[in-house]
PDB file of N, CA, C and O in Angstrom:
ATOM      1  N   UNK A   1      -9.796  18.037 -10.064  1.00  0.00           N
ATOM      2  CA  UNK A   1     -10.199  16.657 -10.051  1.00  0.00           C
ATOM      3  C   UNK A   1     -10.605  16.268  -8.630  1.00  0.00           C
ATOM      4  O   UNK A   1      -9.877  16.531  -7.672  1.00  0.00           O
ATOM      5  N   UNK A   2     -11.812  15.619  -8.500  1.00  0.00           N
ATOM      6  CA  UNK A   2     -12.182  15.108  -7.566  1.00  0.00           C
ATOM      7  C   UNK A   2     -11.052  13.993  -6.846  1.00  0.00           C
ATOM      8  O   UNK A   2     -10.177  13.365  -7.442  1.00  0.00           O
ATOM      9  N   UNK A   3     -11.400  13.962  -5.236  1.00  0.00           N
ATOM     10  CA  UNK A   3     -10.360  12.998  -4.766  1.00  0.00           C
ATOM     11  C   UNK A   3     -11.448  12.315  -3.652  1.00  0.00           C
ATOM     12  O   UNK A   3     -12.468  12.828  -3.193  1.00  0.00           O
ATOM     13  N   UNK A   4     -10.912  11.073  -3.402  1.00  0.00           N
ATOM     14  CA  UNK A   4     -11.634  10.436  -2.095  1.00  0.00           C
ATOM     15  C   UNK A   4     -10.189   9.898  -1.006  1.00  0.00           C
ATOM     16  O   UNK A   4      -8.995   9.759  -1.272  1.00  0.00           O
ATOM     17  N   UNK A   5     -11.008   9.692   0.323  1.00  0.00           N
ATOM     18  CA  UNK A   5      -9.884   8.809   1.123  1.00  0.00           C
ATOM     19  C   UNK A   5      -9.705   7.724   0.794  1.00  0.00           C
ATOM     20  O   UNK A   5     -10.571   7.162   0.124  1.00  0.00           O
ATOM     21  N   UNK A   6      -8.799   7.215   1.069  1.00  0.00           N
ATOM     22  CA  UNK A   6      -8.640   5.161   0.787  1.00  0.00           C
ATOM     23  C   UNK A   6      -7.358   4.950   2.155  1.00  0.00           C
ATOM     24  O   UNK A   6      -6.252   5.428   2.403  1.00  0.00           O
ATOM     25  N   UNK A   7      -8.333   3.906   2.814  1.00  0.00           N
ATOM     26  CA  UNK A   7      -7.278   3.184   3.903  1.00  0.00           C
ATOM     27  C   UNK A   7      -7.059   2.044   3.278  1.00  0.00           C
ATOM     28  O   UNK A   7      -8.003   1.416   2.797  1.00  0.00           O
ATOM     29  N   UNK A   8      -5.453   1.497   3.170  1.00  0.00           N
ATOM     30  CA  UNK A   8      -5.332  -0.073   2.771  1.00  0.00           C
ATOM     31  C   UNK A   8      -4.491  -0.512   3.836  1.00  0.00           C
ATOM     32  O   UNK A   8      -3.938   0.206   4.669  1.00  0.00           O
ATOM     33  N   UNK A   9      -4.446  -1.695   3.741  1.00  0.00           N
ATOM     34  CA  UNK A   9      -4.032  -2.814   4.545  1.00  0.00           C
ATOM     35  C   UNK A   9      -3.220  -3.697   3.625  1.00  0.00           C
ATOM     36  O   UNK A   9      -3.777  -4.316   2.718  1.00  0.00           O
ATOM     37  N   UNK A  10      -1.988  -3.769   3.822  1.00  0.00           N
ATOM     38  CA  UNK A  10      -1.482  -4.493   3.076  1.00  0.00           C
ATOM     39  C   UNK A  10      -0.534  -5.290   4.278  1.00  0.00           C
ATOM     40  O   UNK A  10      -0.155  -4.865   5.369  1.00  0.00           O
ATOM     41  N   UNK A  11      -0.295  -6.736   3.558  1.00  0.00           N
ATOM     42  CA  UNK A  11       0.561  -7.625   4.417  1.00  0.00           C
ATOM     43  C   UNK A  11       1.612  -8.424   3.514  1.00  0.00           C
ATOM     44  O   UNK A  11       1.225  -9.050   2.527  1.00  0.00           O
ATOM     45  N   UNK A  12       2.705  -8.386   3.820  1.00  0.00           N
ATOM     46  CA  UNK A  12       3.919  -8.166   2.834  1.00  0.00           C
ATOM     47  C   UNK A  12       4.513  -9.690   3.677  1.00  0.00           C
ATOM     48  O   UNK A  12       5.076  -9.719   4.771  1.00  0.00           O
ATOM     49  N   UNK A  13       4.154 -10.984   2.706  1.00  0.00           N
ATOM     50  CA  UNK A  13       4.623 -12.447   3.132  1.00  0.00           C
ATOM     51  C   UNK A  13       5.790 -12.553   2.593  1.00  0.00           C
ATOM     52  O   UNK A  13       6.526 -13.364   3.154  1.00  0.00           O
ATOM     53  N   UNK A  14       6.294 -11.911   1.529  1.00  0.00           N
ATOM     54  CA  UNK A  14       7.803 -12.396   0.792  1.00  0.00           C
ATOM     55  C   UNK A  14       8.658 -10.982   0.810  1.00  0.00           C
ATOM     56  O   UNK A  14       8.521  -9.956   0.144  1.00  0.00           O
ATOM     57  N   UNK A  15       9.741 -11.407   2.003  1.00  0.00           N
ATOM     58  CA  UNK A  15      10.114  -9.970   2.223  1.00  0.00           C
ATOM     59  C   UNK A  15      11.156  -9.627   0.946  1.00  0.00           C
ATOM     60  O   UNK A  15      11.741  -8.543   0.971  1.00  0.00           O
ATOM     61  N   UNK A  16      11.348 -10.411   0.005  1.00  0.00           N
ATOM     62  CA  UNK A  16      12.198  -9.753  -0.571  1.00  0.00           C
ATOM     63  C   UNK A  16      11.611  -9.197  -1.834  1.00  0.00           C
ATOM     64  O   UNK A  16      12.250  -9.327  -2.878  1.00  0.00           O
ATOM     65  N   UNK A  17      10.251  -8.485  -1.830  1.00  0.00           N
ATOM     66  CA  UNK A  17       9.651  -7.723  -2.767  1.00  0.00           C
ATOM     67  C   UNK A  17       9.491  -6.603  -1.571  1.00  0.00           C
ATOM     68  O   UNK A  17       8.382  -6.070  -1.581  1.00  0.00           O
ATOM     69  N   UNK A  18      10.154  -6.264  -0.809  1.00  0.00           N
ATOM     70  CA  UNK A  18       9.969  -4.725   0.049  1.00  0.00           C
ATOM     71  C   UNK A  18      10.526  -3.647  -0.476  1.00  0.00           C
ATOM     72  O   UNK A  18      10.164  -2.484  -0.295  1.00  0.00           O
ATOM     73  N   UNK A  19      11.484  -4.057  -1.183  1.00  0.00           N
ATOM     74  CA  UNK A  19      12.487  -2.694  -2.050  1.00  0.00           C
ATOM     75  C   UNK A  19      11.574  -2.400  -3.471  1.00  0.00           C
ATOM     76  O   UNK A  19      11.720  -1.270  -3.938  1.00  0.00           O
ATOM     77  N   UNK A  20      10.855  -3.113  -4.031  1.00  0.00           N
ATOM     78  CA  UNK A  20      10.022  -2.954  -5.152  1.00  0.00           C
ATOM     79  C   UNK A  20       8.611  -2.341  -4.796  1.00  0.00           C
ATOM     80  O   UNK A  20       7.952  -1.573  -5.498  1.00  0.00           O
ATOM     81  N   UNK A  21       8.250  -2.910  -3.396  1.00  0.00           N
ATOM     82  CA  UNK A  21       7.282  -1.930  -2.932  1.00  0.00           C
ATOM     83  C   UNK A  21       7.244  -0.454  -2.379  1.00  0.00           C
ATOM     84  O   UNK A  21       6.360   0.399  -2.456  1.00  0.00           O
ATOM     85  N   UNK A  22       8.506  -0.433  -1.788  1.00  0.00           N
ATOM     86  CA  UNK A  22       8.952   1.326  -1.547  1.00  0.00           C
ATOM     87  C   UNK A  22       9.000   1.583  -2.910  1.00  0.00           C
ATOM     88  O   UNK A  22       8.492   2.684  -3.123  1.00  0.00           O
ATOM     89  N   UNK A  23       9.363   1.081  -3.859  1.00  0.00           N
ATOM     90  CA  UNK A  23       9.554   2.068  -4.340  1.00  0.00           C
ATOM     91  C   UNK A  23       8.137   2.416  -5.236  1.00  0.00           C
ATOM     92  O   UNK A  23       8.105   3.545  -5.725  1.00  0.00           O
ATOM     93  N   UNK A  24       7.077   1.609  -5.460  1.00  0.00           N
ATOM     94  CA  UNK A  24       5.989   1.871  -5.869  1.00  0.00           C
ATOM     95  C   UNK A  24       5.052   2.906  -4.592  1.00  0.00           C
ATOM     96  O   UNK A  24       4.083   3.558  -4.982  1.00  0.00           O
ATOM     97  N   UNK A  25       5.429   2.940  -3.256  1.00  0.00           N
ATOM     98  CA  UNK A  25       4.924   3.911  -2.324  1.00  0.00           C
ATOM     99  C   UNK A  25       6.110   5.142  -3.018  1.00  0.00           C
ATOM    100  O   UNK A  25       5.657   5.922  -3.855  1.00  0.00           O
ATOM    101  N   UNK A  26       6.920   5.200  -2.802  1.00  0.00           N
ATOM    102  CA  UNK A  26       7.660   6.813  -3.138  1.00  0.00           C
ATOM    103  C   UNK A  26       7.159   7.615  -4.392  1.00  0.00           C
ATOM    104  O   UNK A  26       7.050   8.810  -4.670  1.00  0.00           O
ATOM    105  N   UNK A  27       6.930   6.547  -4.958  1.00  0.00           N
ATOM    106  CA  UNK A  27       6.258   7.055  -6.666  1.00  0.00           C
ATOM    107  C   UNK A  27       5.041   7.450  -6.824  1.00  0.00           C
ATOM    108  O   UNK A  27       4.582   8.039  -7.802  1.00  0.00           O
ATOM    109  N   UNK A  28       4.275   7.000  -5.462  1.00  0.00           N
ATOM    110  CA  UNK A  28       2.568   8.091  -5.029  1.00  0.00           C
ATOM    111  C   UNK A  28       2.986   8.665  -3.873  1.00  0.00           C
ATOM    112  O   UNK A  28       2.164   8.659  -2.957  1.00  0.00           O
ATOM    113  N   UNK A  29       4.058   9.164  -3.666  1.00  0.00           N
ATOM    114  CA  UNK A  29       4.120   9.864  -2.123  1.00  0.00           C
ATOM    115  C   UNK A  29       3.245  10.957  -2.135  1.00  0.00           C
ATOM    116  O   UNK A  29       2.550  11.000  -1.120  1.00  0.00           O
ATOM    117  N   UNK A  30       2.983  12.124  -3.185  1.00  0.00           N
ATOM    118  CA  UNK A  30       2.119  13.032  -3.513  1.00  0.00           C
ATOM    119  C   UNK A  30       0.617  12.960  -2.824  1.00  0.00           C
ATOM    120  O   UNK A  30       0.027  13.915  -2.317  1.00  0.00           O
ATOM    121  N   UNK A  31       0.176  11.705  -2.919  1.00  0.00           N
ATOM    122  CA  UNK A  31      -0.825  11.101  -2.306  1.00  0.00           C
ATOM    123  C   UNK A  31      -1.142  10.581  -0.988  1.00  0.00           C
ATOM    124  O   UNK A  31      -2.214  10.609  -0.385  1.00  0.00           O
ATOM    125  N   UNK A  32       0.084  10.060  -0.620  1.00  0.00           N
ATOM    126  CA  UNK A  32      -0.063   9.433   0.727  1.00  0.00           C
ATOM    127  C   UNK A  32      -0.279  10.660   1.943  1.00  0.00           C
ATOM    128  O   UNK A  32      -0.134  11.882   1.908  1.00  0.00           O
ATOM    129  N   UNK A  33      -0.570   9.991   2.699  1.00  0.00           N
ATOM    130  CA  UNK A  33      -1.350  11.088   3.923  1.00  0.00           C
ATOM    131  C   UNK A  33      -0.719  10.684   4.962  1.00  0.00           C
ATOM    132  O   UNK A  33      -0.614  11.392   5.963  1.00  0.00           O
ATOM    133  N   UNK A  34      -0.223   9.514   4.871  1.00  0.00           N
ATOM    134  CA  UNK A  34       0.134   8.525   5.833  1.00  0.00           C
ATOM    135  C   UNK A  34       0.427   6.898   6.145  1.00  0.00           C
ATOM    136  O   UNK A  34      -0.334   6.163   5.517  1.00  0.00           O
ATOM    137  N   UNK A  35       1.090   6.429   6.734  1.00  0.00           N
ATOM    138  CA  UNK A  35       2.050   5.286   6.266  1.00  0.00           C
ATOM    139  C   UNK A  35       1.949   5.469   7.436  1.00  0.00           C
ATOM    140  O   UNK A  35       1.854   6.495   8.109  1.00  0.00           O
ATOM    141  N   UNK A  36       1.996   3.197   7.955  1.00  0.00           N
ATOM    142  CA  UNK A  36       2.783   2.695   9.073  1.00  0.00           C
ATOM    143  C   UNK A  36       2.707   1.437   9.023  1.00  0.00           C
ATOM    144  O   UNK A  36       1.754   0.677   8.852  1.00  0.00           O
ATOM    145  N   UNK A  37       4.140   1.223   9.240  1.00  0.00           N
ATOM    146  CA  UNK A  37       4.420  -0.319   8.981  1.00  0.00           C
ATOM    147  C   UNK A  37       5.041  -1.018  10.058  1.00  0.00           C
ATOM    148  O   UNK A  37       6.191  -0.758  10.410  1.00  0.00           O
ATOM    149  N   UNK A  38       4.352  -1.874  10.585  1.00  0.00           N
ATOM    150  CA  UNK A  38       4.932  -2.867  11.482  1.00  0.00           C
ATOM    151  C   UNK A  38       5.719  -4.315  11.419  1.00  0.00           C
ATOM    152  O   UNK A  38       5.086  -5.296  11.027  1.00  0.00           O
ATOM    153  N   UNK A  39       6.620  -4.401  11.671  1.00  0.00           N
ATOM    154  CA  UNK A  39       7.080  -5.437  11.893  1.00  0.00           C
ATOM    155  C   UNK A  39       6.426  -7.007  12.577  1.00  0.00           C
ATOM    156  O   UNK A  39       6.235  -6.957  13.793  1.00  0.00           O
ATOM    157  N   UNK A  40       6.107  -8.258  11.937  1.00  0.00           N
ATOM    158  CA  UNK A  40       6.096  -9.374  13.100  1.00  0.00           C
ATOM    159  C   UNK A  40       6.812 -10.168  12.628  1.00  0.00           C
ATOM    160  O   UNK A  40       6.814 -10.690  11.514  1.00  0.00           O
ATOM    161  N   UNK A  41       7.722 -10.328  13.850  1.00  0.00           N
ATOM    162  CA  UNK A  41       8.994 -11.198  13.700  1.00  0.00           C
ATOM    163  C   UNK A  41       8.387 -12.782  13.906  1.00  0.00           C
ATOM    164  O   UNK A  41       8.488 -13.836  13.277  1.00  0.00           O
ATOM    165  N   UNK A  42       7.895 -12.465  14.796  1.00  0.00           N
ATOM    166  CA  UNK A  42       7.143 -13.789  14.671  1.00  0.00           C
ATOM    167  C   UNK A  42       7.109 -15.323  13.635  1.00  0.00           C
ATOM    168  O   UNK A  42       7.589 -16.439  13.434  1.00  0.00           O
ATOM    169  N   UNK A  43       5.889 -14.044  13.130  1.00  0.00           N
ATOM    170  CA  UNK A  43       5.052 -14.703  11.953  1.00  0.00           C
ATOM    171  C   UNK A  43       6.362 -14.293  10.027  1.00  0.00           C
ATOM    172  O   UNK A  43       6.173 -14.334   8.811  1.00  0.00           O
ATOM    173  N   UNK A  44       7.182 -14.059  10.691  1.00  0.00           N
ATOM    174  CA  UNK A  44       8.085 -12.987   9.433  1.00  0.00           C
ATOM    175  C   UNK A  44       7.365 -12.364   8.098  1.00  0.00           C
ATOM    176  O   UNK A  44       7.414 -12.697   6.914  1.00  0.00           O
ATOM    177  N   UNK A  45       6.745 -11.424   8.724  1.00  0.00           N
ATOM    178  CA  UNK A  45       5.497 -10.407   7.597  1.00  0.00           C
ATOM    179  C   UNK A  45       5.910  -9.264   8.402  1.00  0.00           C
ATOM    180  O   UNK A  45       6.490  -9.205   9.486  1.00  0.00           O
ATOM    181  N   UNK A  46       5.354  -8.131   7.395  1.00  0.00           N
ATOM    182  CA  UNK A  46       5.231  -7.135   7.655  1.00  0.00           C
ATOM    183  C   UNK A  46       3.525  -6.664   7.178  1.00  0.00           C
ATOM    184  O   UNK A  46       2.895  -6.908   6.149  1.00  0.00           O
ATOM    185  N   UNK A  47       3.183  -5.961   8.319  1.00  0.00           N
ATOM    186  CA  UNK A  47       1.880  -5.332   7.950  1.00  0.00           C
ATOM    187  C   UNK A  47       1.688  -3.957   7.761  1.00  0.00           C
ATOM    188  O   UNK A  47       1.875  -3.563   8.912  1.00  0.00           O
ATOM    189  N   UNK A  48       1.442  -2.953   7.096  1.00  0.00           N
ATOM    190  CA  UNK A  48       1.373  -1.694   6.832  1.00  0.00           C
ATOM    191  C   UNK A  48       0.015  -1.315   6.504  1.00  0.00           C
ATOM    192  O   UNK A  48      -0.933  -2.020   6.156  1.00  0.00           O
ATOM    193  N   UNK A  49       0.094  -0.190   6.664  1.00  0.00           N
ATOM    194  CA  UNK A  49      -1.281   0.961   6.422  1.00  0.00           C
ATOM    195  C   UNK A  49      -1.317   2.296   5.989  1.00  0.00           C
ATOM    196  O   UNK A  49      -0.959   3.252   6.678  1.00  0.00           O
ATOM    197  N   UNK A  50      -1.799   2.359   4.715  1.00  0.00           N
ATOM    198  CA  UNK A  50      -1.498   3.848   4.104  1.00  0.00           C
ATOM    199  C   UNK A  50      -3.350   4.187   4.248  1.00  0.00           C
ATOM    200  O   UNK A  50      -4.332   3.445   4.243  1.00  0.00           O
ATOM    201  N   UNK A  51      -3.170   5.640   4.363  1.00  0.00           N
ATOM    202  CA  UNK A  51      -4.205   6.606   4.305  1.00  0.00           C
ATOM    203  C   UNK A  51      -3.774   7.391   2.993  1.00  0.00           C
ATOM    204  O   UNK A  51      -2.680   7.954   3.024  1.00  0.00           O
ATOM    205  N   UNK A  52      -4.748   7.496   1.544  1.00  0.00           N
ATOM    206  CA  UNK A  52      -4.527   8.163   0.599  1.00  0.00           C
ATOM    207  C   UNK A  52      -5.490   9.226   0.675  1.00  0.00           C
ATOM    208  O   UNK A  52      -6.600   9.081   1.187  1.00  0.00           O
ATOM    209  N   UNK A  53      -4.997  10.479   0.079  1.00  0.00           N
ATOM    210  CA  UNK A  53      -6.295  11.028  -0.546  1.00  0.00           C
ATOM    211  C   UNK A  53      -6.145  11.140  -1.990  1.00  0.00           C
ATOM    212  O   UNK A  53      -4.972  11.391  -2.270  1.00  0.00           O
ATOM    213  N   UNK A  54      -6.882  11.048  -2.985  1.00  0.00           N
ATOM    214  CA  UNK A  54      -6.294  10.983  -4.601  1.00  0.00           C
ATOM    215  C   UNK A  54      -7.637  10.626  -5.284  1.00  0.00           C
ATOM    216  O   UNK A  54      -8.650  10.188  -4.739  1.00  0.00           O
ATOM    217  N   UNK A  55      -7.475  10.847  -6.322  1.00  0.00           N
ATOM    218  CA  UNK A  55      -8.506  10.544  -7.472  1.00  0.00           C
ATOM    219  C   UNK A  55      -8.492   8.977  -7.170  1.00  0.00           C
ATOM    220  O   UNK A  55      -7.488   8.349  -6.832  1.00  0.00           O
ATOM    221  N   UNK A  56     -10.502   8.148  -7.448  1.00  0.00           N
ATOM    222  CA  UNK A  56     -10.536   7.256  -7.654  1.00  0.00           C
ATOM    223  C   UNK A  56      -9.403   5.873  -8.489  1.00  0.00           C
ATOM    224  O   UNK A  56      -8.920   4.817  -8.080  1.00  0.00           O
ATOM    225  N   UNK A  57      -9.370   6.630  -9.825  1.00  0.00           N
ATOM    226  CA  UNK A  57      -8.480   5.838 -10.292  1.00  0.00           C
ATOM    227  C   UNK A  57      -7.177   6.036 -10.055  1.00  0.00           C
ATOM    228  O   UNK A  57      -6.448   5.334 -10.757  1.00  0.00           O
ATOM    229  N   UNK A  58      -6.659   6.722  -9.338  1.00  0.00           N
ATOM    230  CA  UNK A  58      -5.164   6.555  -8.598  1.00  0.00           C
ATOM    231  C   UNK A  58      -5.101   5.649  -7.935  1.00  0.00           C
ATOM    232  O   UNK A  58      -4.156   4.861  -7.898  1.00  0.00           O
ATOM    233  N   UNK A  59      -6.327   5.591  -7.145  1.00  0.00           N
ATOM    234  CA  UNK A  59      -5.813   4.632  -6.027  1.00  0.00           C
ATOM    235  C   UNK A  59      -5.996   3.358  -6.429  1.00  0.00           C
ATOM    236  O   UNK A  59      -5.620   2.341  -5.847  1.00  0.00           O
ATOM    237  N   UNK A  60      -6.638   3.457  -7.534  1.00  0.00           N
ATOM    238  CA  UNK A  60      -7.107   1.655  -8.042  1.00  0.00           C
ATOM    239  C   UNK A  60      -5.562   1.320  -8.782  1.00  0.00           C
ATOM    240  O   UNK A  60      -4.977   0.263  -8.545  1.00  0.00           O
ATOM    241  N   UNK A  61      -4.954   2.458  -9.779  1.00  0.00           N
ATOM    242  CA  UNK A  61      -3.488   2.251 -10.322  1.00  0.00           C
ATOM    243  C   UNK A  61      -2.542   1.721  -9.158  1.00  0.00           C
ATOM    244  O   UNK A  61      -1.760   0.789  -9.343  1.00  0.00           O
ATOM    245  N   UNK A  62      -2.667   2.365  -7.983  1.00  0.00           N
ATOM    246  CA  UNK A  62      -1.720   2.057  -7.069  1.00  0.00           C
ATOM    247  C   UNK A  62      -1.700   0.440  -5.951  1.00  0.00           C
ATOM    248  O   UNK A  62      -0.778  -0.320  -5.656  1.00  0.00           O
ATOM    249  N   UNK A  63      -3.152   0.451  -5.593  1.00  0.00           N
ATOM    250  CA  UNK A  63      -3.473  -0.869  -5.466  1.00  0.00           C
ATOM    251  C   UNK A  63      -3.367  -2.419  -6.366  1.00  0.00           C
ATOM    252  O   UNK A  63      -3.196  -3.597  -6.050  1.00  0.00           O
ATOM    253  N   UNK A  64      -3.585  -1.618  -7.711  1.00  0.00           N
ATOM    254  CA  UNK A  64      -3.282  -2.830  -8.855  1.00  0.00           C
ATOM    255  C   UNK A  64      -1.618  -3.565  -8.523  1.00  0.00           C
ATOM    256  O   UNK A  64      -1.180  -4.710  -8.415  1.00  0.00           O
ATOM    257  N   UNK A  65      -1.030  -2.118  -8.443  1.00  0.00           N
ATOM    258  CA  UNK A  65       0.542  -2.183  -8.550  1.00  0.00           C
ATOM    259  C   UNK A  65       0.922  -3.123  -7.326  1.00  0.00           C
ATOM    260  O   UNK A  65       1.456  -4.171  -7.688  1.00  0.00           O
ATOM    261  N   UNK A  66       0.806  -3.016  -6.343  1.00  0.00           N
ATOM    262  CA  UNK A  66       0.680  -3.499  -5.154  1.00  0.00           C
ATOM    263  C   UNK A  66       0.345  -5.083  -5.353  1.00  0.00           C
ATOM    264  O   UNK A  66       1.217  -5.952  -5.332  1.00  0.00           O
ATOM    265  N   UNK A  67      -0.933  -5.311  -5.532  1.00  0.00           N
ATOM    266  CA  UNK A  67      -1.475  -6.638  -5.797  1.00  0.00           C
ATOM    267  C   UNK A  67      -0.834  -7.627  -6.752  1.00  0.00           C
ATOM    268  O   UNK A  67      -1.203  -8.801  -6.790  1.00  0.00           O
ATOM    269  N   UNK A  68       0.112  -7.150  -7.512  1.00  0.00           N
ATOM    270  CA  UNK A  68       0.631  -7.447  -8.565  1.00  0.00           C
ATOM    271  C   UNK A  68       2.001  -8.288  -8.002  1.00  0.00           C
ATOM    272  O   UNK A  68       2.282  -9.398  -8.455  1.00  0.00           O
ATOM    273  N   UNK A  69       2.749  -7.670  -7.040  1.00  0.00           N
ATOM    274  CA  UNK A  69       3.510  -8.156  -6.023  1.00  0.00           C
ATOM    275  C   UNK A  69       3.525  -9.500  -5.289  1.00  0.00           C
ATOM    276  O   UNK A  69       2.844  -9.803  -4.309  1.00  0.00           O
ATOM    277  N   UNK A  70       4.353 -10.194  -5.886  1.00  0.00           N
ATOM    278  CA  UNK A  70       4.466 -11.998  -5.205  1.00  0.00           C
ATOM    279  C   UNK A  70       4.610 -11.937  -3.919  1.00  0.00           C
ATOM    280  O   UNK A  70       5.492 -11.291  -3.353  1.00  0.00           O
ATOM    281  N   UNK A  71       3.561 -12.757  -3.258  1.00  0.00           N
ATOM    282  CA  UNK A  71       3.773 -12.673  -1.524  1.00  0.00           C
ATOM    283  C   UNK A  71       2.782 -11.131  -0.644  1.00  0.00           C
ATOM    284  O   UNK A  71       2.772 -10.748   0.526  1.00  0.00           O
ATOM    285  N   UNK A  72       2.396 -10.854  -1.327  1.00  0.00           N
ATOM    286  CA  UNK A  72       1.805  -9.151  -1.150  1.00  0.00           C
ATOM    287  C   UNK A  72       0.080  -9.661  -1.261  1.00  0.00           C
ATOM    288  O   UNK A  72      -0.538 -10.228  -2.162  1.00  0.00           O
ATOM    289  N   UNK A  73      -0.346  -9.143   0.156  1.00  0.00           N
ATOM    290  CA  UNK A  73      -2.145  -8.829   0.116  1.00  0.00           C
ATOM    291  C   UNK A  73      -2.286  -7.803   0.196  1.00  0.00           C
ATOM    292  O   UNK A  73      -1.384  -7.193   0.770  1.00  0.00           O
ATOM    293  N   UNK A  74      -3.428  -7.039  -0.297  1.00  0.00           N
ATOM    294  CA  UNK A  74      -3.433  -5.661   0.251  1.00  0.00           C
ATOM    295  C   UNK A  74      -5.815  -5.467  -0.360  1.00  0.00           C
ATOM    296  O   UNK A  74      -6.436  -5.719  -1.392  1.00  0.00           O
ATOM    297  N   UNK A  75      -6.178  -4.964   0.912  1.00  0.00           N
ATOM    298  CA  UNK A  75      -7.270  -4.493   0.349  1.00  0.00           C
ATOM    299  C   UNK A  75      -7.777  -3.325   1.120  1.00  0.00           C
ATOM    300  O   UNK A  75      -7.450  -3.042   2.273  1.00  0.00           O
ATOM    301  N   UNK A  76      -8.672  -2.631   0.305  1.00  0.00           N
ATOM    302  CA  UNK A  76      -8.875  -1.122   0.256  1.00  0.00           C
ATOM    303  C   UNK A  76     -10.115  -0.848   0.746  1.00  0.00           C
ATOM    304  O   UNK A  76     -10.995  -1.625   0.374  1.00  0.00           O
ATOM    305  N   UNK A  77     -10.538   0.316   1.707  1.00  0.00           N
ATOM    306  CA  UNK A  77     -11.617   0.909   1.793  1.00  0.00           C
ATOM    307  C   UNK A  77     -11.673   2.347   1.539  1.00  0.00           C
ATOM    308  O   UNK A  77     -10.782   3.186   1.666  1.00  0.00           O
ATOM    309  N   UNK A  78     -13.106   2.501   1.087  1.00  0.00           N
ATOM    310  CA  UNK A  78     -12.638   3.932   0.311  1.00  0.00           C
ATOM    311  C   UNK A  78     -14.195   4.906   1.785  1.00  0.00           C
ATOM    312  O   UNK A  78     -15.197   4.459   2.344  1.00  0.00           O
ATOM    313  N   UNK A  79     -13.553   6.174   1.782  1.00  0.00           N
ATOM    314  CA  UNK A  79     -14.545   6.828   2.490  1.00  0.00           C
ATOM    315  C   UNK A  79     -15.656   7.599   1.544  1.00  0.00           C
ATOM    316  O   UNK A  79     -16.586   8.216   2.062  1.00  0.00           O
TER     317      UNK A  79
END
């Protein structure tokens, strides 16, 4: 099966959907290439960035999942 890259950007406003979002990242770890998540205390968000490689519609399943998340932005570029 064909695969493409996908960088997302996601920004996580309601921290108490972070344990529901690991666990939707652990459940494509297969995929991920790479993860990093920053902290702003600040603004109290967290911003993260995964690098996938995976079949088109993986990454759209996994982004759906994501988006689906109260308090959660996240959008995708694909290479």
């Amino acid at each position: 099966m064909d695969t493409t890259i996908a960088v997302m950007g996601i920004i996580v406003k309601d921290l108490d959907v972070i344990s529901e979002l690991n666990e939707i990242l652990s459940s494509y770890d297969q995929y991920i290439v790479g993860r990093m998540g920053l902290p702003h205390q600040k603004m109290e968000l967290r911003v993260i960035s995964i690098v996938m490689d995976a079949p088109v519609d993986i990454i759209g399943f996994f982004a759906g999942k994501i988006a689906n998340l109260n308090g959660v932005e996240i959008n995708t570029v694909y290479a």
